[in-house]
C-alpha positions, 0 to 999 in steps of 0.5 A: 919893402917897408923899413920899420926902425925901432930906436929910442934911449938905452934900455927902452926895449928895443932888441925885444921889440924888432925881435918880436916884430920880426917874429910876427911879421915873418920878416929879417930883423938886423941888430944893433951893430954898436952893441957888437962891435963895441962889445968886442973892443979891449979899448974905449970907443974912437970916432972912426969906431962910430964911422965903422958902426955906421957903415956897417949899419947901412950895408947890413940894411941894404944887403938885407933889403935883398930878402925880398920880404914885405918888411924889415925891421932895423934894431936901431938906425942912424937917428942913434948914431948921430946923436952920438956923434953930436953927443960925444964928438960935437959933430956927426959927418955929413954922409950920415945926415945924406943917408937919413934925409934919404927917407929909407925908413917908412916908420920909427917906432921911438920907444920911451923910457918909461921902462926901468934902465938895466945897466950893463958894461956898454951903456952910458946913459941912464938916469935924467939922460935917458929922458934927455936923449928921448928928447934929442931923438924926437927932435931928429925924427921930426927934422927928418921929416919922417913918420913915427909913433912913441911905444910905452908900456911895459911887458906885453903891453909895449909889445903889443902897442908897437904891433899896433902902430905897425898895423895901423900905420901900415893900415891906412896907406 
């Protein structure tokens, strides 16, 4: 199975994108968990709130791994959450580092936000910090390493572009 991750800054496209791909792909796509879960508390997020979003992220993608479908595209991966960590708690633990040198992931599509930021009751992070998480997730796809292709553009025009890098990444092996 290939393992497509769609990640990048709040409000960058990526629900739209992993729906789309799937759709065209004929494949299962997981949704972002964090959106769920959090959406669901009557209270602030906790760090042991992060560690059930992370888990839960990963039994998700293995029980869906059982699909037994050419891909599968995740909406958002760990790259997200430990930057999270990093961000709002200073340290992420290390069985989240474990998973994401695991290289599961055969292709990040890291969307840029160069789309306008909508803001919504669960996002943080607008303004100068959308281009300063880019940054942040960049740096972690590349200590991973792993492959990946930045997707810009708005409208059809961003989807299009993520199709493209799926084919012509998978294309070439």
């Amino acid at each position: 199975m290939k393992i497509i991750a769609v990640t990048g800054p709040e409000s960058t496209g990526k629900t739209v994108i992993s729906e789309y791909l799937a759709k065209q792909l004929n494949c299962d796509w997981i949704p972002e968990y964090a959106r769920e879960y959090i959406g669901k508390l009557q209270r602030p997020y906790t760090y042991d709130d992060l560690l059930h979003i992370a888990s839960t992220q990963i039994e998700r993608r293995k029980m869906a791994e059982q699909s037994g479908k050419e891909y599968l595209i995740l909406d958002t991966w760990l790259i997200i959450t430990r930057v999270w960590f990093l961000e709002v708690y200073g340290n992420c633990p290390d069985w989240i580092e474990e998973e994401l040198m695991a290289d599961i992931v055969d292709l990040y599509l890291l969307c840029e936000p160069d789309i306008p930021w909508v803001p919504d009751p669960l996002r943080e992070n607008g303004g100068e910090k959308r281009n300063y998480l880019m940054k942040r997730y960049l740096e972690e796809i590349q200590a991973i390493p792993a492959k990946f292709c930045k997707i810009g553009g708005s409208g059809e025009l961003r989807l299009l572009n993520a199709t493209a890098a799926v084919h012509n990444h998978f294309s070439r092996k």
